[in-house]
C-alpha positions as CSV (number, residue, x, y, z in Angstrom):
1,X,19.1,106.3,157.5
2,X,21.8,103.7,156.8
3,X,19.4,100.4,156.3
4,X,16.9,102.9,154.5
5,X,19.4,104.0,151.9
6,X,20.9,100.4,151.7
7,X,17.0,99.1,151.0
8,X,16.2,101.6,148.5
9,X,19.5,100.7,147.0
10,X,18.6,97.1,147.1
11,X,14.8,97.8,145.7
12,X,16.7,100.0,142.4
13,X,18.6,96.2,142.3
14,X,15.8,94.4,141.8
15,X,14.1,96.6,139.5
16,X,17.4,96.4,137.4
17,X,17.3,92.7,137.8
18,X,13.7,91.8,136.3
19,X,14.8,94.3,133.3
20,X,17.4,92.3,132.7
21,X,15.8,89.1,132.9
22,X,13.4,90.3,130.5
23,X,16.6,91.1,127.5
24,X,18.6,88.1,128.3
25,X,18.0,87.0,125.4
26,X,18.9,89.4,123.1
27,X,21.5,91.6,125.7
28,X,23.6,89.5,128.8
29,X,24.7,91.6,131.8
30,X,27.8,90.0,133.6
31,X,29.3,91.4,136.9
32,X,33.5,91.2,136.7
33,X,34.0,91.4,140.3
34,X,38.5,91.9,140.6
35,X,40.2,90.8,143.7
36,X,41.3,94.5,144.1
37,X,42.9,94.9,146.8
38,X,45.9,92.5,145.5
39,X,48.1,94.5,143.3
40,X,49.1,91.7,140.9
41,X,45.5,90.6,140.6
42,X,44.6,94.2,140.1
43,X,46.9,94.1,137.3
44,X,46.4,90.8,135.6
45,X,42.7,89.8,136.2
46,X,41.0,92.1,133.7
47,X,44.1,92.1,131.2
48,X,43.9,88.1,131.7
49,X,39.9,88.1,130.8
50,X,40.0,90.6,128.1
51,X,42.9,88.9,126.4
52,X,40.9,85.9,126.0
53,X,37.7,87.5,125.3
54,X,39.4,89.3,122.5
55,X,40.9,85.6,121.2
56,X,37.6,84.1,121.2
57,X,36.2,86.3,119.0
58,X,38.7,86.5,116.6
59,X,38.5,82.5,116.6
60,X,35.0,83.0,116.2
61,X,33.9,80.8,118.8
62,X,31.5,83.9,119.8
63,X,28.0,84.7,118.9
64,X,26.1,87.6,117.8
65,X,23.4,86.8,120.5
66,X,22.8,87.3,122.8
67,X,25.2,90.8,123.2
68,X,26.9,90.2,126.5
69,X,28.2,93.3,128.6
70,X,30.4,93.6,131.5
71,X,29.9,95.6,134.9
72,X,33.7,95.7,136.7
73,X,33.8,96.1,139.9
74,X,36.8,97.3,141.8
75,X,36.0,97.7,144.9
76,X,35.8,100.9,147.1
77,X,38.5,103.5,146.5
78,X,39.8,102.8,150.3
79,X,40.8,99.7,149.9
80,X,42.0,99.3,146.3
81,X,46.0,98.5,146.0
82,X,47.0,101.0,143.7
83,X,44.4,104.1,142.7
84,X,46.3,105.3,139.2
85,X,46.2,101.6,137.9
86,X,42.3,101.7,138.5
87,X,42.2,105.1,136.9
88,X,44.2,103.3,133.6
89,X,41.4,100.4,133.8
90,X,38.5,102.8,133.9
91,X,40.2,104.3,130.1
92,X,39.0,100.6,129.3
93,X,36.4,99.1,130.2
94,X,33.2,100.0,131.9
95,X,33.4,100.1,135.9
96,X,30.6,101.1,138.4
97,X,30.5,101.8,142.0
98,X,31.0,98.9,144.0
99,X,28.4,99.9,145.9
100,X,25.8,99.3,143.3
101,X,27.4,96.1,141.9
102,X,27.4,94.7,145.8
103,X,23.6,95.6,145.6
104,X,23.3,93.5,142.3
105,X,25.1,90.7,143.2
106,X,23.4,90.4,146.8
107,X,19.7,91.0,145.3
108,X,20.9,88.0,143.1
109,X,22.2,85.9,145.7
110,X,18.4,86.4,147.6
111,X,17.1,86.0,144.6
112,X,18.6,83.5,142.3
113,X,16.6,83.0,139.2
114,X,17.7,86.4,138.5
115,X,21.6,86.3,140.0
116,X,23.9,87.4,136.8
117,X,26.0,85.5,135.7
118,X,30.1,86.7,137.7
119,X,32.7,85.0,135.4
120,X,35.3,83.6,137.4
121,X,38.5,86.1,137.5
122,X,42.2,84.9,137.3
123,X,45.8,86.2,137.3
124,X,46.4,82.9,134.9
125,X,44.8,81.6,131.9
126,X,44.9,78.4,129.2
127,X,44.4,80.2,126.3
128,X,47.9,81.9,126.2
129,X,46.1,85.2,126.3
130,X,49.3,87.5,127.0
131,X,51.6,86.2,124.0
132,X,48.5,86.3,121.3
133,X,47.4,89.8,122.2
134,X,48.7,93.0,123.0
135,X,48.4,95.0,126.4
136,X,44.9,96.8,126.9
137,X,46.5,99.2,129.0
138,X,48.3,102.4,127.5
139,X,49.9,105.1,128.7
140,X,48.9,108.4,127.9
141,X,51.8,110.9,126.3
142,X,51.2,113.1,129.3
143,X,52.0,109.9,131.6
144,X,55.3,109.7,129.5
145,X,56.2,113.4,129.8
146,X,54.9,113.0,133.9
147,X,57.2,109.6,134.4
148,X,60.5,111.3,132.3
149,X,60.5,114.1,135.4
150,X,59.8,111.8,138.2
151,X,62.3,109.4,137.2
152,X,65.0,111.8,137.1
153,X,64.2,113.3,140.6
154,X,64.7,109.8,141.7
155,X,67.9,109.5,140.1
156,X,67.2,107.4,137.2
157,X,67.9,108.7,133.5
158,X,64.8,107.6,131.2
159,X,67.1,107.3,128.3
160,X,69.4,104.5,129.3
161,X,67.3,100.8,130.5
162,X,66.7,100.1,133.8
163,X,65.0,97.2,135.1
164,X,63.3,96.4,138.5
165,X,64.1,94.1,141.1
166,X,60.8,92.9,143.1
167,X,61.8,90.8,146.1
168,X,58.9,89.8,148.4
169,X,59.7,90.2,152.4
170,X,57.6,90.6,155.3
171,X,57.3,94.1,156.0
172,X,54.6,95.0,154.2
173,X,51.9,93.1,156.5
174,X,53.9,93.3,159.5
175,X,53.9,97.5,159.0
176,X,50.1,97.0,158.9
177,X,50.1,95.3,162.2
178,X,49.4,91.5,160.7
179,X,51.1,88.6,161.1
180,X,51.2,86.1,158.1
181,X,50.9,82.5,158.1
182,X,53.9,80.2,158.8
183,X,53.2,79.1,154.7
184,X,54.8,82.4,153.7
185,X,58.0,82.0,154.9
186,X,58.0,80.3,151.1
187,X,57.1,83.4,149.0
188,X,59.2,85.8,151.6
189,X,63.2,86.6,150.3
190,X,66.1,88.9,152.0
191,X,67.0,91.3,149.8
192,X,70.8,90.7,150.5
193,X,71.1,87.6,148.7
194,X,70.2,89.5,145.6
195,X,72.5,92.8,146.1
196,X,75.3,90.7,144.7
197,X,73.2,90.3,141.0
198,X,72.0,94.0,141.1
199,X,75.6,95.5,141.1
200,X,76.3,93.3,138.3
201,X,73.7,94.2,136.5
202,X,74.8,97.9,137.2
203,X,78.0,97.1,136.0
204,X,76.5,95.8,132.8
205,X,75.0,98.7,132.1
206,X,71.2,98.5,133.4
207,X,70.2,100.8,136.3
208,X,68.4,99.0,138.8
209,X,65.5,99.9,140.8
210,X,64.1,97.9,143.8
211,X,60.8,98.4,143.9
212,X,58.1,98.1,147.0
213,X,56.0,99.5,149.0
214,X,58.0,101.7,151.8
215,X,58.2,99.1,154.4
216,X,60.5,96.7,153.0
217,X,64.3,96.1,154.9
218,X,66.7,99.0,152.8
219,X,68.9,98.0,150.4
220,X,73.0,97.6,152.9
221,X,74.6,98.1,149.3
222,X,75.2,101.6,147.9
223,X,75.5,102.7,144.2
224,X,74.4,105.8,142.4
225,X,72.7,103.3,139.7
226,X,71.3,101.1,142.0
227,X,68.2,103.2,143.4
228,X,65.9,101.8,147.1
229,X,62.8,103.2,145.3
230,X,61.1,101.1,147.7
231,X,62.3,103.1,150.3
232,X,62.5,107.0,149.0
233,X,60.1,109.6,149.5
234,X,59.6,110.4,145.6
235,X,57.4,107.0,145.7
236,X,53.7,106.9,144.6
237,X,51.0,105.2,143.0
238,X,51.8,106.6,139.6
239,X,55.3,105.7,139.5
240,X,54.7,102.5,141.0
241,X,52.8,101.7,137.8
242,X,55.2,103.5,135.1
243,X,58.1,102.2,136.3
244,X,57.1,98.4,135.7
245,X,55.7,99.5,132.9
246,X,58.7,101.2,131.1
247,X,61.5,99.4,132.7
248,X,63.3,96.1,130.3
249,X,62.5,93.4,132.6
250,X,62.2,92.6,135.7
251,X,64.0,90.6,138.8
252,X,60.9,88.8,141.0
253,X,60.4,86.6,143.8
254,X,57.0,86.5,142.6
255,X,54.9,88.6,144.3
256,X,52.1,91.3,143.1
257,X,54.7,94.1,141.1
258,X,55.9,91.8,138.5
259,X,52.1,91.5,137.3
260,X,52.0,94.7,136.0
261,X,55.6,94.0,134.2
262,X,53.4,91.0,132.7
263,X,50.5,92.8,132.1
264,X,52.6,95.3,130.0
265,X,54.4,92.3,128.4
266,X,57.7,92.8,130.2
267,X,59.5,89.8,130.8
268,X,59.8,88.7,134.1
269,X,62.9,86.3,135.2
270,X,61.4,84.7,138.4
271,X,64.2,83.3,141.0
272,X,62.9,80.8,143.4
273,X,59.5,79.8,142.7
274,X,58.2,77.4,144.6
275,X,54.7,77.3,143.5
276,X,54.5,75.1,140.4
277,X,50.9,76.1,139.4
278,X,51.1,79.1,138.3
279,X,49.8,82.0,136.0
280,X,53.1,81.8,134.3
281,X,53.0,78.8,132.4
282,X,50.8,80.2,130.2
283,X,53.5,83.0,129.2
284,X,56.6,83.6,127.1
285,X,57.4,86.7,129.1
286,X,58.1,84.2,132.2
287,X,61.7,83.4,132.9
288,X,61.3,80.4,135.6
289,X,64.1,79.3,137.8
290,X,62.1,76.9,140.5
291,X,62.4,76.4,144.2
292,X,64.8,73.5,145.4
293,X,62.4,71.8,147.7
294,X,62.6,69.0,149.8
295,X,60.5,66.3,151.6
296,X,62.5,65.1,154.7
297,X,65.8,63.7,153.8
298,X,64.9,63.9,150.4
299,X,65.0,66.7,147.6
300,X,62.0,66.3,145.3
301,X,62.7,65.6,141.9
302,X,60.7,67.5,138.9
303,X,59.0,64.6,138.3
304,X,58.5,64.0,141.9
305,X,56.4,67.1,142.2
306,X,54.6,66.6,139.1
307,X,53.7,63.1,139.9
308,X,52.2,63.9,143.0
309,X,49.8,67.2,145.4
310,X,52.9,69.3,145.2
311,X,52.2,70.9,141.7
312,X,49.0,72.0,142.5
313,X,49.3,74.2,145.8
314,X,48.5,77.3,145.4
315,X,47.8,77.8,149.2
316,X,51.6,78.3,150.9
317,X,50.4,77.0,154.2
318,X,49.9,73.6,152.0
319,X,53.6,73.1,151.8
320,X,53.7,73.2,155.6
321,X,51.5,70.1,155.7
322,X,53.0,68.2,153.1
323,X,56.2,68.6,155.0
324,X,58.0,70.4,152.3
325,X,60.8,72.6,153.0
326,X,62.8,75.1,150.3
327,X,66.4,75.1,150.2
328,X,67.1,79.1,149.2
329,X,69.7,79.9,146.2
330,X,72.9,81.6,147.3
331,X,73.9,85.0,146.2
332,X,76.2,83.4,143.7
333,X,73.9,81.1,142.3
334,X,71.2,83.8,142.0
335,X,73.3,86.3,140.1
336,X,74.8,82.9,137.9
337,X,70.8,82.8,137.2
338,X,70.5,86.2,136.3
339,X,73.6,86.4,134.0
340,X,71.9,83.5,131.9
341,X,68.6,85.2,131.5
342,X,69.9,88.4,130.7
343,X,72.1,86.8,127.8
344,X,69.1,85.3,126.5
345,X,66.8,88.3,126.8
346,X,69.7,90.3,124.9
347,X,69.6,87.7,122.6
348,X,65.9,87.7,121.9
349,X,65.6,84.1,122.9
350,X,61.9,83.3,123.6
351,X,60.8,80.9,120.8
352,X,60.6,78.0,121.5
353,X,62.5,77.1,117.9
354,X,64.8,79.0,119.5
355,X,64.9,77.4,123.4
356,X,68.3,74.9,124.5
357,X,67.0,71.6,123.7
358,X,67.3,70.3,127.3
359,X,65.0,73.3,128.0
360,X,62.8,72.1,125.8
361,X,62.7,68.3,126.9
362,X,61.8,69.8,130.5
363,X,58.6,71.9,129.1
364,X,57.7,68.4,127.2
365,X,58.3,66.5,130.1
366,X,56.0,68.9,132.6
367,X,53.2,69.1,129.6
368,X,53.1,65.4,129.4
369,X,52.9,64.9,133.5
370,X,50.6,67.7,133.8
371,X,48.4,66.4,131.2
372,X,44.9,67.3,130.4
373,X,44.3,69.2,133.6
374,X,47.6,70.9,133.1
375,X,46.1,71.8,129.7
376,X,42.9,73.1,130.6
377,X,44.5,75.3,133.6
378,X,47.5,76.5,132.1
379,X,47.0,76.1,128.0
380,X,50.3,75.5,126.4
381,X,53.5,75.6,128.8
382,X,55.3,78.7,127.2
383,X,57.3,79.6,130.2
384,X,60.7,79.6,129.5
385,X,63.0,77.3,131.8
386,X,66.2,79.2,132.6
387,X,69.1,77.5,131.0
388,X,71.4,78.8,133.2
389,X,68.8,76.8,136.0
390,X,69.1,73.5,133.8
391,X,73.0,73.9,133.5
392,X,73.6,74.2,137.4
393,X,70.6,71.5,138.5
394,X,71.4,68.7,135.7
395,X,74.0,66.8,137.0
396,X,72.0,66.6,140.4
397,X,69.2,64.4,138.7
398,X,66.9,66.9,139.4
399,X,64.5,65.9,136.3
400,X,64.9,62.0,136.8
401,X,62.0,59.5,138.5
């Protein structure tokens, strides 16, 4: 009953398909297929596309004909990272079973002259998308009224800020029974080193919530303002979602939570980032304090990196061959980091008219070394470079040849 079902399924397909064919003209069918069972793609790949959908129409760039409309895709329920930010997507655009969009997109692959056309999806894109529009996703006033109670059961008062620390470890795969590449030892953090930052942030007057999925180490430091969320049985999909989305900023190793901070344009200060191309360049909302990596005896200057494969892995494991270790930040250095950003975020600095100069040269220098492919992958480099990171790193040479 199976194959039948799946070859009546696949018959409806191809029906579709050659009615389609026939309109292409005048009406274009696309399939937006997400990568949903990542939580940061989940949150950034449709906000990315329909940012830049929505700037090149007001550009103009557009035309009438033929109409094009998109099928998403998300994937089946099972295996999708977080169900309630689905449920927001669905408010926006259209999304079918992924059932019937595998039966499309196979049908086209066997047949190809009438394949439609998948438009590539990305957490990152060059046309600056999240500082020219505003976030397609909105929460209802009944999400509001929902998220007021469930923060206070947690502890947290909705009425004073609080912002969210996202530290990447291992537990998540490893409570799932998986073991992950020797590459992500890069991307993975102890949350210790940043217990030190969080109390200070408590003691200047932000409550702090570490956020996660329930496997990560607990938090060793205690404080009534400093809440494990991670780790606490009030945790769920909705909150997982409304608290990035309410909270003033975020904390982030750079891992799949701080998307959604992005996504509702929350700025992000991200400690430790060892993977120079990155959806973040593109962004204002990105705080960037890079990785201090090395290459044997030697640490790897800025234009070291840019000069040569290291800017472009996107694959962890590639650091491994390359022979690149990362020398972590310290406790102290991480909260010295975090002091500096928050002075600027209180302080509303994120123009670039605006930015230290020396930050400034740095961006100029990594535009001009990236060059046109830098351009084309990333847009404009918006990203703010930490000052506090450029104050502790310059006397070290780190941006000379």
């Amino acid at each position: 009953m199976k194959a039948i079902s799946k070859l009546l399924l696949r018959a409806a397909a191809l029906f579709v398909l050659i009615c389609l064919l026939l309109v292409r003209p005048l009406v274009r069918v696309r399939l937006c297929i997400v990568a949903f069972h990542r939580f940061g793609h989940l949150a950034l790949e449709p906000e990315i596309f329909l940012g830049e959908q929505e700037l090149r129409v007001k550009s103009g760039v557009t035309k009438p004909f033929p109409i094009k409309i998109h099928w998403w895709s998300f994937g089946p329920q099972r295996l999708q990272a977080n169900k309630f930010l689905v449920s927001k997507w669905r408010e926006v655009i259209c999304v079918l079973p992924s059932w019937w969009i595998d039966a499309l997109h196979t049908v086209g692959h066997l047949v190809p002259f009438l394949k439609l056309e998948e438009p590539k999806m990305s957490i990152r894109g060059n046309l600056n998308a999240l500082d020219e529009t505003e976030t397609h996703l909105q929460l209802t006033e009944a999400e509001y009224r929902r998220g007021h109670i469930e923060l206070c059961k947690l502890g947290i008062d909705p009425d004073r800020p609080y912002v969210c620390l996202v530290v990447r470890d291992g537990g998540h795969y490893a409570s799932l029974g998986e073991k992950e590449s020797d590459g992500y030892s890069f991307l993975n953090f102890d949350i210790s080193t940043f217990e030190q930052s969080a109390l200070w942030l408590v003691e200047h007057g932000y409550q702090v919530v570490r956020m996660g999925a329930g496997s990560e180490t607990p938090l060793s430091t205690s404080h009534p303002q400093l809440i494990d969320y991670a780790n606490s049985q009030h945790r769920s999909e909705f909150l997982d979602i409304y608290i990035l989305a309410t909270c003033s900023f975020a904390v982030s190793t750079q891992t799949g939570p701080d998307a959604v901070c992005l996504a509702f344009r929350r700025p992000v200060c991200y400690i430790d980032v060892s993977r120079f191309s990155q959806f973040f360049f593109g962004t204002k909302l990105a705080w960037w304090n890079p990785a201090e990596l090395w290459q044997g005896d030697s640490r790897l200057t800025l234009r070291d990196i840019l000069r040569g494969p290291i800017f472009w892995i996107k694959d962890p494991n590639d650091f491994i061959r390359e022979g690149i270790r990362q020398v972590r930040s310290s406790a102290q250095r991480i909260e010295h980091l975090v002091k500096s950003f928050v002075d600027a975020f209180e302080n509303n600095i994120d123009r670039s008219d605006e930015i230290d100069e020396r930050v400034q040269s740095v961006r100029n220098i990594i535009a001009r070394e990236a060059g046109d492919r830098g351009k084309s992958e990333f847009g404009e480099i918006n990203a703010v470079l930490n000052s506090g990171f450029v104050g502790l790193i310059q006397e070290s040479q780190y941006f000379m040849s």
